[in-house]
N, C-alpha and C positions, 0 to 999 in steps of 0.2 A: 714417226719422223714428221718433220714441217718442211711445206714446198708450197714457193708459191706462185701461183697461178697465171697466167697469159691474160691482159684483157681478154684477149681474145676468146678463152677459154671459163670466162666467168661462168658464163649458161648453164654450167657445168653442175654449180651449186644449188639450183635452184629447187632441185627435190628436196632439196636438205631446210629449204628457209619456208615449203610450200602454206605451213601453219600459218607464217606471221604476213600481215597483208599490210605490207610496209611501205609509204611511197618513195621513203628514204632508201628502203633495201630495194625496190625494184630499181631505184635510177643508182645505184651502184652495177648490180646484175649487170644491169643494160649498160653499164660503160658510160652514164650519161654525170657523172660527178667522179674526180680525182683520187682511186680508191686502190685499196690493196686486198688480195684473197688468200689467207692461208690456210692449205689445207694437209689433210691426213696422206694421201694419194691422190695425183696429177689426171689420172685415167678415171678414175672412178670411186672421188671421194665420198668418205664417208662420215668428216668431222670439219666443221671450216670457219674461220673467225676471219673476220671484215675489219681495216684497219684505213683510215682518211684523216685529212685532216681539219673536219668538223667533230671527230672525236667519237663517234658510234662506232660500236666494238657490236657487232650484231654475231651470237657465239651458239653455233648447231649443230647437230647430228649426234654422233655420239659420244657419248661422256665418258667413258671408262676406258678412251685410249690412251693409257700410262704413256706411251711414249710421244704423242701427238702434244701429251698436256706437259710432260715435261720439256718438250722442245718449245713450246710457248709460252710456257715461263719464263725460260731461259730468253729468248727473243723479248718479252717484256721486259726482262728486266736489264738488259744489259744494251739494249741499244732502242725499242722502240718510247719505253716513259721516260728513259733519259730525254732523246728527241721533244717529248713531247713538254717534258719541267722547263726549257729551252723557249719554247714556243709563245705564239700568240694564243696559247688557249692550254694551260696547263691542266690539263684533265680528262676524264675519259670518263664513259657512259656504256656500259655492258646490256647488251639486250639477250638474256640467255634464254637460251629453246631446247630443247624440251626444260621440265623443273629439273632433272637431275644436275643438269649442269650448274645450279645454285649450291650445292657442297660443294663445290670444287675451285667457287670465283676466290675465295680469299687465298688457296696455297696459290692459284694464279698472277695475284697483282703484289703476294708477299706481304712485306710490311707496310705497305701504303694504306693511308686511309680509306674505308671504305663504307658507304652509307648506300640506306634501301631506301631508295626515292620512287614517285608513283608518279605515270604519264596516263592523260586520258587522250582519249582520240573522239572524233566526233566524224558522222557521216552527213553532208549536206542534202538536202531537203528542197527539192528543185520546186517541187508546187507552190512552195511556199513562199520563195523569194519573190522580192519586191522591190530591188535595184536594177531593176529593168532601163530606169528614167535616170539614172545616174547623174547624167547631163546636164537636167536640169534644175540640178542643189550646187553645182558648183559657181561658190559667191565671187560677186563680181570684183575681176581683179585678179582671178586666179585662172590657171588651164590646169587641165588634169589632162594628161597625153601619157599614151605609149612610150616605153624606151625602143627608142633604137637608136640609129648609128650615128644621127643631129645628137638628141641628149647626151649621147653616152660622150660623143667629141667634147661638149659643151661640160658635163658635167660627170664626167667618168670617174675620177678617185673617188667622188663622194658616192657614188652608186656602188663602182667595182668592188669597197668596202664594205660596204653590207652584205654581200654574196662571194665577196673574192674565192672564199675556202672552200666555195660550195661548188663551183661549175670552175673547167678547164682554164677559158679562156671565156674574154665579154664577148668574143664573138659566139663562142660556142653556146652561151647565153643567151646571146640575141638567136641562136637559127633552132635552138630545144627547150629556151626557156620562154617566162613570159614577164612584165614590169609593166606598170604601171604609177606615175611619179603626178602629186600634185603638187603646184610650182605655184607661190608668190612672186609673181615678178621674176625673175632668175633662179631666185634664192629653193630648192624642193625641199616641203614642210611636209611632206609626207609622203613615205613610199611601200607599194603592196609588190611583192617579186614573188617568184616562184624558186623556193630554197630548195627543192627536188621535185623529179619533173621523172616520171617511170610509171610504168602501170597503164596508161591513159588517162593519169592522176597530173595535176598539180599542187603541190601542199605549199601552202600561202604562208608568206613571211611580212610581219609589218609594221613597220617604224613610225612613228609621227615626232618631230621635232618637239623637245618639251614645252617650247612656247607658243606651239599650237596646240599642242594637247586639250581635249573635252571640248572641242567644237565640233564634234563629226568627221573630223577630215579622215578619222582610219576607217570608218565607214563605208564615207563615200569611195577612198581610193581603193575598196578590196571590192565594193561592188562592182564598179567598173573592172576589175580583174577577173571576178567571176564569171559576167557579163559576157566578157573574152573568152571564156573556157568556154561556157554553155555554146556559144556562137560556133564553136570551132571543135566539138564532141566530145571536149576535156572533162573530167569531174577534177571540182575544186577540192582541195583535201586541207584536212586542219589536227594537228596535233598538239601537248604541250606541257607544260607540266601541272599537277591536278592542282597545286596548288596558287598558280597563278589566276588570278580572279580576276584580272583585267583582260587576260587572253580569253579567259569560258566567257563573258559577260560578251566579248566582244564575236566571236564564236557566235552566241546566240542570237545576236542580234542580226548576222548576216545566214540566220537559216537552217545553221547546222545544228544539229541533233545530240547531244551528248552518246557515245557508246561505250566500250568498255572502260575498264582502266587497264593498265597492269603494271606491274614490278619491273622496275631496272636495278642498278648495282650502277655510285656515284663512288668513281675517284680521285678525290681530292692530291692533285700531284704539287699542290703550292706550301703545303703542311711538313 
């Protein structure tokens, strides 16, 4: 059968996910991003899939409970990718744990398309870094400041949008997450946030307006974010997809290390 969870009773899952060292799965666990847990049993599950509306399906424990997988199908298909075709963000991203649960993703999603896409992850490299001086590269005519509760007044739809899906509320943002906005004038040409915030992790999100683009500015605005972490006994954290070569290149240059890759399961719900 399929039951789902109490925030309150997330914690619950956490021996089930203990392999994957997720910044995304620890700040759902922790209740710290807008999340759903469905599991096998409420007391003492055994089998549990993670459902938000950033679209990470993070899917563990055990694989062979017929009734757990059949109830989850059924819940996929009849009311949660309906919701999701609907959406701002028609698709969905499986992160399965153990392997065995890779047999079992396509009777899961049915007839939908499904594609093996690869994420790498990277560990930052504190001796190494060297946006300590942040400060002073930022060219004249520009600020680079903290979000908080001024910018967010001044400039909130355009922020709250970057992150909307990923944290409760912008206050709930501002008091467990972190931002960092570099501003021409009024106008922010580049912004570094914290897309999940769990673990003692923040995993870095970062935008730069296209007509700033290749001047440094996503650079400077993640150093200064790090900056922040380091300051405050955060580890910055960085994930992405293996094939984006603007996020690794840019990864590199702010520290971090390349570390594993691994397999997800991409569904295309716009097809």
């Amino acid at each position: 059968m399929l039951y789902e969870l109490e925030t309150t009773a997330f914690h619950k899952v956490r021996p089930l996910f203990a392999e994957l060292d997720r910044v995304a799965l620890h700040a759902i666990i922790e209740g710290n991003c807008p999340s759903r847990i469905f599991v096998n049993d409420v007391a003492e599950p055994t089998t549990a899939f993670t459902w938000n509306e950033f679209r990470y399906g993070y899917l563990a424990g055990e694989a062979n409970d017929d009734a757990f997988n059949e109830s989850l199908r059924q819940r996929l298909a009849e009311r949660l990718l309906p919701e999701a075709k609907d959406s701002h963000d028609p698709s969905l991203v499986i992160y399965p744990h153990p392997e065995a649960w890779r047999e079992k993703i396509g009777d899961l999603v049915g007839d939908e398309p499904l594609y093996d896409l690869v994420r790498s992850t990277f560990r930052f490299a504190p001796a190494r870094f060297q946006g300590h001086d942040w400060r002073d590269h930022v060219p004249p005519g520009f600020r680079l400041q903290r979000v908080d509760e001024a910018l967010l007044a001044q400039n909130g739809p355009e922020i709250v949008a970057a992150h909307g899906i990923l944290w409760r509320s912008a206050q709930d943002f501002l008091e467990k997450g972190l931002g960092y906005c570099l501003l021409d004038g009024d106008e922010i040409v580049s912004m570094c946030f914290s897309a999940f915030a769990g673990g003692g992790e923040r995993e870095i999100g970062v935008d730069t307006h296209p007509d700033y683009r290749r001047r440094g500015f996503a650079t400077l605005t993640a150093s200064a974010f790090i900056s922040h972490c380091l300051e405050n006994g955060w580890e910055p954290g960085w994930e992405c997809w293996a094939d984006n070569e603007p996020s690794v290149e840019l990864a590199g240059k702010l520290d971090f290390e390349r570390g594993v890759d691994y397999a997800v399961y991409f569904v295309d719900l716009e097809r």
